[in-house]
Phi, psi and omega in degrees: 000356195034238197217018172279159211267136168208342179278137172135179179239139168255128147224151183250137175217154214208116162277116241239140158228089140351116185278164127324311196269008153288334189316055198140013188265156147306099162241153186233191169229106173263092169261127167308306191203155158184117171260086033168167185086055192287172156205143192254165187209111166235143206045038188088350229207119203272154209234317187190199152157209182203162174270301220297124170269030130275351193257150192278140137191192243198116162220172202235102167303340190283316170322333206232353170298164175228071234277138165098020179205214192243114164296141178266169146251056208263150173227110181248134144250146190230119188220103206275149163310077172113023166267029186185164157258020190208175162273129216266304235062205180190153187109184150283098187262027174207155174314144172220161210229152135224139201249138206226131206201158171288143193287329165255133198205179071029111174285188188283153172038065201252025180208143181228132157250123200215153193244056194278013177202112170241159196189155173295314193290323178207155157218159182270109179248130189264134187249154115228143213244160161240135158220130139286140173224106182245025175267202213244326202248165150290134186246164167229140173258135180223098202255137228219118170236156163216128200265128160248162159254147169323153166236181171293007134236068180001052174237149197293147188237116158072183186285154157328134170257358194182140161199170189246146183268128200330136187250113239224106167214149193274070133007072174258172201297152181048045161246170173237159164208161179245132180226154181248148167196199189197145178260155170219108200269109177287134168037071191277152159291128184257144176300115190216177173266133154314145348274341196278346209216178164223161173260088221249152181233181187221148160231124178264138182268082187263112182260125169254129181262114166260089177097063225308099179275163203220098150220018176223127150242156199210130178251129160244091167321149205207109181265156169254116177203157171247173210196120171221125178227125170237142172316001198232311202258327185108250187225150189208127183230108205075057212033020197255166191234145216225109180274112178286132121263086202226178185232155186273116195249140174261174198250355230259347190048054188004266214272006176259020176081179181285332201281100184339131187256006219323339176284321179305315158320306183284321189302208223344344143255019166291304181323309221256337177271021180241032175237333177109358145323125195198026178187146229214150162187115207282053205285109007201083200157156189288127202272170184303171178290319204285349193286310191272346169280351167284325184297300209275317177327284198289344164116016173284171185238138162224119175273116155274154283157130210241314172256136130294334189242071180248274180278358198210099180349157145240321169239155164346309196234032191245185234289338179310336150330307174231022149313295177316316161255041194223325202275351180303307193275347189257289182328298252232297189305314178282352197250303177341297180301327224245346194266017163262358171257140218281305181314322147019342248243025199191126149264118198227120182291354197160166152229117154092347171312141211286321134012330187276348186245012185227064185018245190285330174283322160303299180308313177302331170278321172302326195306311200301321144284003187260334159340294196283315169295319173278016169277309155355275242204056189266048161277312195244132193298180183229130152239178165237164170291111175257106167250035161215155153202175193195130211280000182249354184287131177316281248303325215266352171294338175233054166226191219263334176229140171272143189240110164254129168263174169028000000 
């Protein structure tokens, strides 16, 4: 923990003024990180919040909004004494966003993209949408994509190379639905490592038209790459075979805090790739969003990392605490967010967990999250961090690549 101030309760208040002409929108509250226990409040009126302070998430604002006037906004944080083995920071250390959407829109993290055939001449890219519909009535809808490419500043280079085709569906109210489809991307650029490859990307553009109208559009960034771990040779990206050289990187950037930085960020992966760095491993907990979209710019491999912790203590007061109703809604929240990015290639359930001494039962709980990540995500394998092992222990029989720390 060293010796920076991180215990105690915070509170924020933000005065929001709402236009009138908002009046009938979906608004939500998007937080990056806040550490930790939040609770939200708007007008008085208690709204949600999450314990975990790493983990992104979403409470919904439109019951209690008051559109044509001035809104409070309170945020209480609670950040306990002997909760982490590092230093957590405190506060809000990451963006927060508000977001105003048409009542039928593109859900939060409402699209997975997946690349399951790649070839020089083509690849097959897979789609699938969340549309929420928070309005009162049934609707008819039509959701629509089209892919471009990225340039090196991630501004669209030329016309659609690829799009999918529309989906024509009936709504009823205050429901969501998932529609799927698939694109074919000619001679696609593939997402790779420096100096042999480059990491060039795609954005799909989803656009729902209601009644037809155009009332939603959603950009998902995107890499086209194949992805291999074989037991014998190691890892291969794009069939080229790739020597991880990587670091446990923590999020707090040392001697500037916790409070997320992105110039301070990329600076520090200039450092580690003119050192010959070329892999991330998100110690230990789910890193800012800004990290991994600097991760897929620059050319990283990243294992994220979701736990340090689960049901059996390290400190007093650290996650263990709401492991039992939490880790479902933390897991399911990181991979969601986080599983459109090419930098990507590998989910670690944990480190280092006191789980690792308590046989078949420890195993049975690493199976029930590496569940759930291939429930997500069944593109990319899951492991945890081991710094004991033995050639008869469950937990590492059931996860798909073994993790040896030291």
């Amino acid at each position: 923990m060293g010796r920076l101030p991180s215990a105690g309760v915070g509170w924020y208040r933000k005065k929001l003024n709402i236009p009138a002409a908002d009046a009938g929108k979906s608004i939500f509250l998007d937080v990056d990180g806040a550490m930790s226990y939040a609770t939200v409040w708007l007008n008085g009126r208690i709204v949600g919040g999450w314990p975990y302070g790493y983990a992104s998430w979403r409470v919904d604002l439109t019951p209690y909004v008051k559109p044509g006037g001035e809104n409070e906004l309170v945020i209480r944080l609670d950040n306990p004494p002997n909760s982490s083995r590092w230093y957590p920071g405190a506060g809000i250390y990451r963006n927060v966003w508000l977001v105003k959407n048409s009542p039928v829109h593109v859900g939060h993290w409402g699209t997975c993209l997946t690349t399951p055939e790649v070839s020089p001449v083509e690849a097959t890219v897979n789609l699938k949408v969340t549309v929420d519909n928070d309005s009162k009535q049934s609707v008819k809808i039509a959701v629509a994509t089209e892919i471009f490419p990225l340039d090196a500043n991630c501004r669209k280079a030329g016309p659609a190379v690829a799009s999918v085709a529309p989906v024509n569906l009936q709504m009823a109210a205050n429901t969501n639905a998932t529609v799927e489809g698939k694109a074919t991307v000619a001679k696609p650029k593939l997402w790779g490592l420096p100096p042999t490859q480059r990491p060039n990307r795609y954005v799909a553009v989803t656009t729902v038209s209601q009644d037809g109208k155009v009332v939603d559009s959603y950009e998902t960034p995107f890499g086209i790459r194949t992805l291999k771990f074989d037991p014998n040779q190691g890892v291969f990206v794009n069939g080229e075979r790739v020597e991880l050289k990587g670091v446990c990187d923590h999020h707090d950037l040392g001697a500037l805090g916790a409070a997320f930085n992105c110039r301070a960020a990329q600076r520090q992966l200039e450092m580690l790739m003119e050192m010959g760095c070329n892999a991330l491993r998100t110690s230990h907990n789910p890193p800012a969003p800004e990290l991994l979209e600097l991760a897929d710019q620059m050319g990283f491999l990243v294992m994220d990392e979701t736990f340090d912790v689960w049901a059996r203590q390290k400190t007093p007061l650290d996650y263990h605490l709401v492991f039992p109703d939490w880790h479902k809604q933390d897991l399911r929240a990181q991979v969601r967010r986080d599983r459109n990015h090419p930098s990507v290639i590998i989910w670690s359930i944990g480190n280092e967990v006191g789980e690792q001494y308590t046989g078949e039962e420890g195993a049975a709980l690493a199976k029930r999250l590496c569940d759930i990540v291939h429930e997500e995500d069944p593109t990319r394998p899951a492991t945890s961090a081991m710094n004991f092992a033995k050639p008869d222990m469950p937990l590492p029989a059931v996860l798909d690549v073994i993790g040896l720390n030291y």
